[in-house]
C-alpha positions as CSV (number, residue, x, y, z in Angstrom):
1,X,-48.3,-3.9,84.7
2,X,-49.7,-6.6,82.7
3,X,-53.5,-5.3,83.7
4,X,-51.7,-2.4,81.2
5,X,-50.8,-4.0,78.4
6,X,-53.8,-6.1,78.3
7,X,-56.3,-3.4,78.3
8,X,-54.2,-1.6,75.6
9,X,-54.6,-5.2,73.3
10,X,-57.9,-4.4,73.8
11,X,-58.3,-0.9,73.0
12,X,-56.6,-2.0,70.0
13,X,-58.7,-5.4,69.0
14,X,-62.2,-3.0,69.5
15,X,-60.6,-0.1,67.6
16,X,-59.9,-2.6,64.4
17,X,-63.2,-4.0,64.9
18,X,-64.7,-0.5,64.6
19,X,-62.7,1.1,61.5
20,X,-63.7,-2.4,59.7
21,X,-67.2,-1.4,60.3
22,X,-67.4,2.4,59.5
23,X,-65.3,0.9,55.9
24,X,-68.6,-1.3,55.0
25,X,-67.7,-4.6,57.3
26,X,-64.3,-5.4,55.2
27,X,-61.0,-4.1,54.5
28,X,-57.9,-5.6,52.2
29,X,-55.5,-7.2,54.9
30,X,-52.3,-6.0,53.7
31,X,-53.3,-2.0,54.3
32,X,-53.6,-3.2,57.8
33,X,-50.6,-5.2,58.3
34,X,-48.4,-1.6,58.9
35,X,-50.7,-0.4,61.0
36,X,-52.2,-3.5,63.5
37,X,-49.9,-6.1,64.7
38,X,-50.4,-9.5,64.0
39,X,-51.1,-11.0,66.7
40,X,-54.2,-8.5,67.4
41,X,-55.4,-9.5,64.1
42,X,-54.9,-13.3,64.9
43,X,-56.7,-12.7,68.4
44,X,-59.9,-11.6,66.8
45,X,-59.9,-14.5,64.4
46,X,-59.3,-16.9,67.3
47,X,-62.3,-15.5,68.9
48,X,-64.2,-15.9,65.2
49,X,-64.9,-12.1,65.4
50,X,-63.9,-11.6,62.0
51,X,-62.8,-13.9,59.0
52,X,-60.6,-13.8,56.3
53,X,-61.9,-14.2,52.5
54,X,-59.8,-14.9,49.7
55,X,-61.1,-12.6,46.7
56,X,-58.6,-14.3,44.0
57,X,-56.7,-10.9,43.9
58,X,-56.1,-10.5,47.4
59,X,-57.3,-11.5,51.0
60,X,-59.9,-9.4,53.0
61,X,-60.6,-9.0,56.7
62,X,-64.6,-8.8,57.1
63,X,-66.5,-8.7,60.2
64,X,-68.0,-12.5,60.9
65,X,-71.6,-12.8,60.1
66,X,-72.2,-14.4,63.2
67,X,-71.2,-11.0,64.8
């Protein structure tokens, strides 16, 4: 069951990383906090697939250059 809710974190993670691409590599982080956990959002940070930039009116989630 675990081998479940993995691959579902995962459908999940590669499913944020894809709408951030098809919106131009960035999106505002609160219009994703109702609609991607945290801790999927935290996950793909940890793994420095995507960065957070502070704009001075707001924080967006951009895909990591490196990526």
């Amino acid at each position: 069951m675990a081998k479940k809710a993995n691959n579902d974190f995962d459908r999940r993670a590669n499913h944020l990383l894809r709408s951030i691409r098809f919106s131009g590599g960035c999106v505002p982080l609160h219009s994703l906090q109702c609609q991607v956990s945290n801790s999927v959002i935290q996950t793909l940070l940890d793994k420095e697939l995507v960065q957070v930039q502070n704009t001075g009116r707001g924080f967006l989630l951009e895909i990591a250059e490196d990526f």
